[in-house]
Each structure stands twice: as C-alpha cells, then as structure tokens.
C-alpha positions in Angstrom: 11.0 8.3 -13.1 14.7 9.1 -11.6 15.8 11.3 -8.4 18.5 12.1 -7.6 18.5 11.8 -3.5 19.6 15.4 -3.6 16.1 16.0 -6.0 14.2 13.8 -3.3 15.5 15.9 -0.2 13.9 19.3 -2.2 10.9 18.1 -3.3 9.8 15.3 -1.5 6.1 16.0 -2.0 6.6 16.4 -5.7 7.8 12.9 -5.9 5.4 11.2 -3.7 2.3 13.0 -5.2 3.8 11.4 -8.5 3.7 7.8 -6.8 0.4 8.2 -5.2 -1.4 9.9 -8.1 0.3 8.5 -10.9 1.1 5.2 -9.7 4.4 5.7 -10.8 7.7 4.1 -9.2 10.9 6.7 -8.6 14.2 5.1 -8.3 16.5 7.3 -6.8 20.1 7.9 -7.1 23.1 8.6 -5.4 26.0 9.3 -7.7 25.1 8.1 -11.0 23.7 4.5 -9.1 20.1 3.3 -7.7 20.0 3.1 -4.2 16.0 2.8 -3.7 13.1 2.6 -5.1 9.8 4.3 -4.3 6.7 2.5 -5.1 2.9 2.8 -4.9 1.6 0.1 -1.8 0.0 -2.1 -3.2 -3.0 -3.8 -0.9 -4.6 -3.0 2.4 -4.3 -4.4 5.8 -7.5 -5.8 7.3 -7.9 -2.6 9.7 -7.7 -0.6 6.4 -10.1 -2.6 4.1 -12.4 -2.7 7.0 -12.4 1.3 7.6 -13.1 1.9 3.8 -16.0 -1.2 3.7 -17.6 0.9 7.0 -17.6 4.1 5.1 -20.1 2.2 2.7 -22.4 0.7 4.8 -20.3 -2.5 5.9 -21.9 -3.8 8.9 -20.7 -5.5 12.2 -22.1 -8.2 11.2 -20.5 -8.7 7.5 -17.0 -8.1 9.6 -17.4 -11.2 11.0 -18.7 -13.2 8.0 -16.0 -11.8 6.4 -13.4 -12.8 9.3 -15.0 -16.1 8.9 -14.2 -16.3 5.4 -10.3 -14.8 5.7 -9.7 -17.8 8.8 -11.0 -20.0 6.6 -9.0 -19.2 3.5 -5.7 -18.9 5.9 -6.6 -22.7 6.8 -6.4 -23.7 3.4 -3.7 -21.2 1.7 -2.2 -20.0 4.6 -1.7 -16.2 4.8 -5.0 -14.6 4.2 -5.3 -11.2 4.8 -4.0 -11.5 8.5 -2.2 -8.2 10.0 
C-alpha cells in the first residue's frame, strides 16, 4: 500500500489498522518519492513473550527453565532473545 504523508497525517488509524490487521507494509510518500516505510513488528521481546505465556498458565518456574535455555542458546549463537 502507498500514503502519501499528507494521507498518513488524516488517517493515521486507517493505515495502521491496515498494518496490524492485515499485515500489510505502507510506504509513504512525500512528493512522488518513498520516504518510509511502515511495517508489521515482527517478534516479541522477552518481557512480551513472557506476559502472553502467563496469560496461559506459564509458570514461575518454566520462566526460569526457559531463561536457562535463552542463556544457554546466547552462549552458543550469541543473541538469544535478550532485551
């Protein structure tokens, strides 16, 4: 989908219910030329993933298996899920 930033500055929510919902990216313009880009985010932080697992019966203790794991990983690979 293409803005223009004037489009954007109207109907912000419009666009962003578009991205959200639809998964779609927006590039927006500024006379005739892209000047951003508007994408879903992709991923969670650990604070996030934790607050959704909670909401489904995650436990104290599987946040710390599963911090066991994610130090582990970061040991081997490096970045792993650290915020």
């Amino acid at each position: 989908m293409i803005v223009t930033a004037t489009e954007l500055a109207n109907d912000s929510n419009r666009v962003l219910d578009r991205v959200i919902e639809g998964g779609e990216i927006v590039e927006v313009q500024r006379h005739g030329h892209t000047v951003a880009e508007i994408r879903p985010k992709i991923g969670a932080s650990r604070s996030e993933a934790l607050r959704l697992l909670r909401g489904r019966g995650f436990t104290e203790s599987d946040s710390r298996q599963l911090q066991a794991a994610m130090d582990a990983a970061a040991g081997v690979i490096g970045y792993a899920g650290r915020d």
